[in-house]
C-alpha positions in Angstrom: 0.0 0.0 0.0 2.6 2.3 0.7 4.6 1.5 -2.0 1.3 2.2 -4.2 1.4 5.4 -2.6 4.8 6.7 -3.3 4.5 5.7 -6.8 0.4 7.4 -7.2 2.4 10.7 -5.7 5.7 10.4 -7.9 2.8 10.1 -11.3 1.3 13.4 -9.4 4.2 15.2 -9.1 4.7 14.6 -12.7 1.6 15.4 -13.7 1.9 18.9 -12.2 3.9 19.9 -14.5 2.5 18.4 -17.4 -0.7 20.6 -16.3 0.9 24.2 -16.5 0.4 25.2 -20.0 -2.8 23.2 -20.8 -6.1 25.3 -21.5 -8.1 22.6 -18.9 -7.7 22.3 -15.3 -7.4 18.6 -15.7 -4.5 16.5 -16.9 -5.1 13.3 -18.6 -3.8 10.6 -16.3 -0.2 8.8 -16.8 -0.8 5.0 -17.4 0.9 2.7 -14.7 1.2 -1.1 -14.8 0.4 -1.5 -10.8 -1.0 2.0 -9.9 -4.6 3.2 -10.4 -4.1 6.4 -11.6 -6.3 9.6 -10.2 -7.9 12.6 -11.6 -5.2 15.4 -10.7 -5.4 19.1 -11.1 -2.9 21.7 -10.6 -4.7 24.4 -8.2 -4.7 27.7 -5.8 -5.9 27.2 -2.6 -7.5 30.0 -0.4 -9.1 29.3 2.8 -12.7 30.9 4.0 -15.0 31.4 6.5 -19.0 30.6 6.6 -20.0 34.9 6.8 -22.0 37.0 4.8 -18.7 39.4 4.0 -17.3 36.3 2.5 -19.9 34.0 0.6 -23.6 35.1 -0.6 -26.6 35.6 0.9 -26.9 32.2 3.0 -23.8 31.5 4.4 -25.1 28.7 6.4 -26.1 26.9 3.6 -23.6 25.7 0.8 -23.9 24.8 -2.7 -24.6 21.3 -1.9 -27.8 22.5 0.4 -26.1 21.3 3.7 -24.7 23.6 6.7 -21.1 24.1 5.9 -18.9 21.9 7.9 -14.8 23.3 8.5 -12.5 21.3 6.0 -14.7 21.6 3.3 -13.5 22.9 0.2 -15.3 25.1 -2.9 -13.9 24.5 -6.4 -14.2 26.7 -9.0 -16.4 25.8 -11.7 -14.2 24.9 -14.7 -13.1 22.1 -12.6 -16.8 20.5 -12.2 -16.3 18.2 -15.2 -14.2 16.1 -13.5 -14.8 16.8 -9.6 -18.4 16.6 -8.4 -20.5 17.7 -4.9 -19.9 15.3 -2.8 -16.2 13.5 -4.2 -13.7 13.2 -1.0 -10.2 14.6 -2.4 -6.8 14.7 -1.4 -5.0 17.9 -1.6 -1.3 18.8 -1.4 0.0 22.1 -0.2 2.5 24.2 -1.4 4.7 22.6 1.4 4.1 19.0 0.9 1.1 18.7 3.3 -1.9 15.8 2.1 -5.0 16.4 3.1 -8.6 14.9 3.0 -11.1 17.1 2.2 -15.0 17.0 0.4 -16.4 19.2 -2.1 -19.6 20.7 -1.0 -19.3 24.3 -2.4 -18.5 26.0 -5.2 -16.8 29.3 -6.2 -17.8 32.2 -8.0 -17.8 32.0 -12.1 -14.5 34.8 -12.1 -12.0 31.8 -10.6 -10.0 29.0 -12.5 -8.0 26.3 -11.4 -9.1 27.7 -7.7 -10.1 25.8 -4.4 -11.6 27.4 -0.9 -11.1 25.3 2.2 -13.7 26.1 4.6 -12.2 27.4 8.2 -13.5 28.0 11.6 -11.8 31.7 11.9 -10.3 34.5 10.1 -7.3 34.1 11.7 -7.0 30.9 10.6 -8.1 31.5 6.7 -5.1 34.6 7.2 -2.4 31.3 8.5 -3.4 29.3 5.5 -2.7 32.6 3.0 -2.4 31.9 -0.8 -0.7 28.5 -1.9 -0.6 26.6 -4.8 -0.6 22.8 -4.9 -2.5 20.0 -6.5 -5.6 18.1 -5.6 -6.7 14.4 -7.1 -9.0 11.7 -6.4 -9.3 8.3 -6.9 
């Protein structure tokens, strides 16, 4: 399992840079003998909070018609052909970090290639800043 996992992140890695210059936000995955390869896309992660100042009309209510949980995360819209409401995703930060996270918002029509993760505080959407990264499924 862990070797599966190694490998799965060395294909990502790859595949980040394959990414950079295509017009879609998703790559096309490298074939592996022994690896099941994931739907990867090259992103910018910002971090929110559940306020009016910050999301529409109904904060407490996301796109997905549930109350927002922390560690949710938003994409932006060119990315819903390949991620849907509901898909658990792993993301990786700009230093190396994995996370599990579930889509059940999106972003506003304006952003590309974007994610939001969903945060308790300001203070801690202000920690997590700007960073860009990758996130995948399986």
């Amino acid at each position: 399992m862990k070797k599966k996992m190694v490998k799965c992140l060395m294909l990502i890695f790859i595949m980040f840079w394959v990414t950079m210059n295509k017009n879609c936000a998703i790559s096309e995955p490298l074939a592996h003998a022994d690896v099941e390869c994931p739907v990867y896309a090259r992103v910018t992660a910002t971090a929110y909070t559940a306020c009016a100042t910050e999301c529409d009309s109904e904060p407490q209510i996301n796109a997905a018609g549930k109350k927002p949980k922390a560690g949710d995360i938003g994409i932006s819209r060119d990315m819903e052909c390949n991620f849907s409401m509901g898909d658990t995703v792993y993301l990786i930060d700009s230093k190396g970090n994995i996370y599990e996270k579930k889509i059940n918002d999106r972003m506003s029509k304006r952003y590309r290639r974007y994610i939001d993760v969903l945060v308790g505080t300001k203070k801690e959407a202000k920690e997590w800043g700007v960073q860009r990264g990758g996130m995948w499924k399986q």
